[in-house]
BADO-553909 format. One line per 3 residues: number of its first residue (from 1); for each residue x, y, z of N, C-alpha, C. Coordinates in Angstrom, 1 decimal, decimal comma. Each point is the difference from the previous one (the first is absolute). Layout:
NUM> X:Y:Z:X:Y:Z:X:Y:Z  ...
This chain:
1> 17,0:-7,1:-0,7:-0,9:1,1:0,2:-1,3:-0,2:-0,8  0,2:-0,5:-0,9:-1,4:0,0:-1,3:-0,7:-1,2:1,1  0,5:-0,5:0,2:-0,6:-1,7:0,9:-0,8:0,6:1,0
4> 0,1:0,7:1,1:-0,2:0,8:0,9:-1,0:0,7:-0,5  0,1:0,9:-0,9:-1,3:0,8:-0,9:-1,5:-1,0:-0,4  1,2:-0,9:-0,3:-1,4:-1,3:-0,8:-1,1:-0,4:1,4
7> 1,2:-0,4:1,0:-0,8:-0,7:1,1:-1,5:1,3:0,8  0,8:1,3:-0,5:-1,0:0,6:0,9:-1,0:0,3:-0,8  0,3:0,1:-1,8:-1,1:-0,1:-0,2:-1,2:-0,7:-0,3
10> 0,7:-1,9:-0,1:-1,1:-0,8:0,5:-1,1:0,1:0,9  1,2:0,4:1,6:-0,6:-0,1:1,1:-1,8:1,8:-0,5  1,1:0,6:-0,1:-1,3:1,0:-0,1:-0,9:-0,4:-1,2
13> 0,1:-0,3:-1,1:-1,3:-0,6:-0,6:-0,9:-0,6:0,6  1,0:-1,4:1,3:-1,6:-0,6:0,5:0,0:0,7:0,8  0,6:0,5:0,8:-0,6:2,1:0,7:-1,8:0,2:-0,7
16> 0,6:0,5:-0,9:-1,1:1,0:-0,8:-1,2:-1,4:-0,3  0,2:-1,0:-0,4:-0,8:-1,0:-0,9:-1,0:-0,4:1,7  0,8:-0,1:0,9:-1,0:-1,0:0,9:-0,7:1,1:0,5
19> 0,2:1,4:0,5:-0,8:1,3:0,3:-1,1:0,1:-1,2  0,4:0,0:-1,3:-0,3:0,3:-1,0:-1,7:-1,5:0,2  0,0:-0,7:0,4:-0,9:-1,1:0,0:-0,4:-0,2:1,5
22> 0,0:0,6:0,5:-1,3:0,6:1,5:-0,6:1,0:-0,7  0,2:0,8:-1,0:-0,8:0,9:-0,2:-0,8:-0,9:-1,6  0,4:-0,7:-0,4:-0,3:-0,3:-1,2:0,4:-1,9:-0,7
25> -1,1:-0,4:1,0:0,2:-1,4:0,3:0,4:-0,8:-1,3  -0,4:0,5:-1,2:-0,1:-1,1:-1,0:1,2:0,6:-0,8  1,3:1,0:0,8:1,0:0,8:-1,0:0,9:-1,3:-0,5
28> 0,8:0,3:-1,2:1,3:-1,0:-0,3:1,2:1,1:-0,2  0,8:-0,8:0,0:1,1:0,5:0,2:0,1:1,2:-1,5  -0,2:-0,3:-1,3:-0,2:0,7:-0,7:-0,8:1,6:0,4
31> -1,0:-0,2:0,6:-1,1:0,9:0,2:1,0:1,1:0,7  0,9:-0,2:1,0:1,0:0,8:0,5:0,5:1,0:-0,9  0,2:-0,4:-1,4:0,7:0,9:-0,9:-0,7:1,2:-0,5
34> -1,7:-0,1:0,1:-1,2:1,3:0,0:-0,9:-0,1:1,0  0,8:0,1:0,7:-1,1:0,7:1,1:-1,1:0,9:-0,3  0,4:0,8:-1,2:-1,7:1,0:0,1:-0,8:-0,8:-0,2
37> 0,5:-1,3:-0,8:-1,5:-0,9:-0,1:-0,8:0,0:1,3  0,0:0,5:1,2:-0,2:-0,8:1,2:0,0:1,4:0,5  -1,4:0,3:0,4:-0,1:1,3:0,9:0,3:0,4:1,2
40> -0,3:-1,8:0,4:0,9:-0,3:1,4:1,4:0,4:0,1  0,8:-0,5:-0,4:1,4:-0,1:-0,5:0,7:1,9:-0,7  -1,0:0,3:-0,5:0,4:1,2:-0,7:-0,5:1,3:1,3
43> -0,6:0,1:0,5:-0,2:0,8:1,2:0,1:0,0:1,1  1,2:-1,5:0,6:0,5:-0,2:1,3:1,2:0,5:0,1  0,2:0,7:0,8:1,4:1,1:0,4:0,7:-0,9:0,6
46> -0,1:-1,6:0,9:1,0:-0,4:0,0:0,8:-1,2:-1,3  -1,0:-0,1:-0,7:-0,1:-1,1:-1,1:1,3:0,9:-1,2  -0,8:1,0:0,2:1,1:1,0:-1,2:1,4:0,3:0,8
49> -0,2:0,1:1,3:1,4:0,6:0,4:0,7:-1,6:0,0  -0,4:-0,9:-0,1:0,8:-1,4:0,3:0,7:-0,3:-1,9  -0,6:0,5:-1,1:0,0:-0,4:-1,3:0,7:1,4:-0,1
52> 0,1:1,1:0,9:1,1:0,9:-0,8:1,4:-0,5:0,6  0,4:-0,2:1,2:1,0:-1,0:0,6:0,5:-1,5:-1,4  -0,9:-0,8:-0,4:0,1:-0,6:-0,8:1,1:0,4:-1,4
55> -0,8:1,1:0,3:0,3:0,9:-2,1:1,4:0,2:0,6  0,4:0,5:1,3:0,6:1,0:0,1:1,5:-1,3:0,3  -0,1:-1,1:0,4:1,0:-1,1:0,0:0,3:-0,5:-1,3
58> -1,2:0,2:-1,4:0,5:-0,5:-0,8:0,7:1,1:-1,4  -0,2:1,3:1,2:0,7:0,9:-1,0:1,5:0,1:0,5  0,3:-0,1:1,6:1,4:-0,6:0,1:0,8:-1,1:-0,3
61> -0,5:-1,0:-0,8:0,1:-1,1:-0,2:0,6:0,4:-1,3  -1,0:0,4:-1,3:0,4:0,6:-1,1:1,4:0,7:0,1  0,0:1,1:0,8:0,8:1,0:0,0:1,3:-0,7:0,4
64> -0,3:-1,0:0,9:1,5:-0,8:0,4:0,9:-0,9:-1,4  -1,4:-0,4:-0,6:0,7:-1,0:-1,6:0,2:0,6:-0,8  -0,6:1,4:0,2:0,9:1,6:-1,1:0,8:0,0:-0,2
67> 0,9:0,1:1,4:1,2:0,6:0,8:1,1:-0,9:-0,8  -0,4:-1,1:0,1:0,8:-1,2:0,1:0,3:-0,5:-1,6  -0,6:0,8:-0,7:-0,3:-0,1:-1,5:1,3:0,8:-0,8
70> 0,8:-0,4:-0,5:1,3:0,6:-0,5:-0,4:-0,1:-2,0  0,0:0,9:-0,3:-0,4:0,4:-1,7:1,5:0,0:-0,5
């Protein structure tokens, strides 16, 4: 399952990174992590809804290696 989490959230990083650089030619992959740097990036409604999808695969991901965590 975690494998499956990983792969999608590869795949949506270069999602978000290659969208993310039509709007903002000279971005790096870093730059993805503050977007407000980037006014472009910080007030595109599809750019944010693609990077909440992002958040939102790596908060299932977390939640899955929680689970799986025996104290």
């Amino acid at each position: 399952m975690i494998e499956i989490l990983d792969e999608m959230i590869e795949l949506q990083r270069k999602k978000l990174f290659e969208f993310g650089r039509t709007l903002v030619p000279h971005l790096t992959p870093d730059d993805i992590l503050q977007p407000n740097d980037f006014p472009e990036l910080e007030n595109h409604p599809f750019f944010r809804y693609e990077e909440g999808v992002l958040e939102g695969l790596l908060s299932a991901r977390m939640a899955l290696l929680a689970s799986s965590v025996s104290f």
